[in-house]
N, C-alpha and C positions, 0 to 999 in steps of 0.2 A: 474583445472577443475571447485572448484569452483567457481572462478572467474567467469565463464561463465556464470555458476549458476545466481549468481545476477542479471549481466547484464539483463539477457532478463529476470528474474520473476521482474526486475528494469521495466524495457521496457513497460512489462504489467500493471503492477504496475499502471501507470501511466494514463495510458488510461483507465482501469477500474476505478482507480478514478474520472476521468472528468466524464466519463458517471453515476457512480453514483451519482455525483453531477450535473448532467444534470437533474436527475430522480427525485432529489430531489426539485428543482428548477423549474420540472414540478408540483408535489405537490401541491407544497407550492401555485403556479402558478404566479410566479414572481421571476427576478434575487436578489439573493444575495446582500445585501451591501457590504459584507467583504468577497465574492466569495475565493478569494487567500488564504482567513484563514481556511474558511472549507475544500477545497480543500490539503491544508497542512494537516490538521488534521488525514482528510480522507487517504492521503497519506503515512503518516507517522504510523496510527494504521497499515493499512494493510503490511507497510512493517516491523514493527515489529516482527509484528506472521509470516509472512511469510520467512522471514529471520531466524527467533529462527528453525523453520521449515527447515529449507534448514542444516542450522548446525546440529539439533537433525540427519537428514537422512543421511547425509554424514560423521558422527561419528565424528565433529567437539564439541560436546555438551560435557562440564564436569560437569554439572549437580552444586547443591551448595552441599558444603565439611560442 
């Protein structure tokens, strides 16, 4: 099941990053040069915590010994 889990918090994932980096891109009021690396960036914090997050809830977390 958690398989499933990732997939679509993955799914999500994804899309909320683009659009925050849309939002940020409005900001700024200009594209990115290295658009693909924020976006990674962006990408990769949020699947972090949101992943450690999926393990803590589904009793997958042994916590540090």
């Amino acid at each position: 099941m958690e398989v499933i889990y990732y997939t679509l918090v993955a799914i999500a994932l994804y899309f909320l990053s683009d659009w925050i980096l849309q939002r940020l891109e409005v900001a700024a009021g200009r594209r990115f040069e290295y658009r693909s690396v924020i976006f990674f960036f962006i990408l990769l914090g949020l699947a972090i915590v949101t992943f450690s997050l999926i393990r803590y809830w589904t009793g997958e977390w042994q916590g540090v010994a």
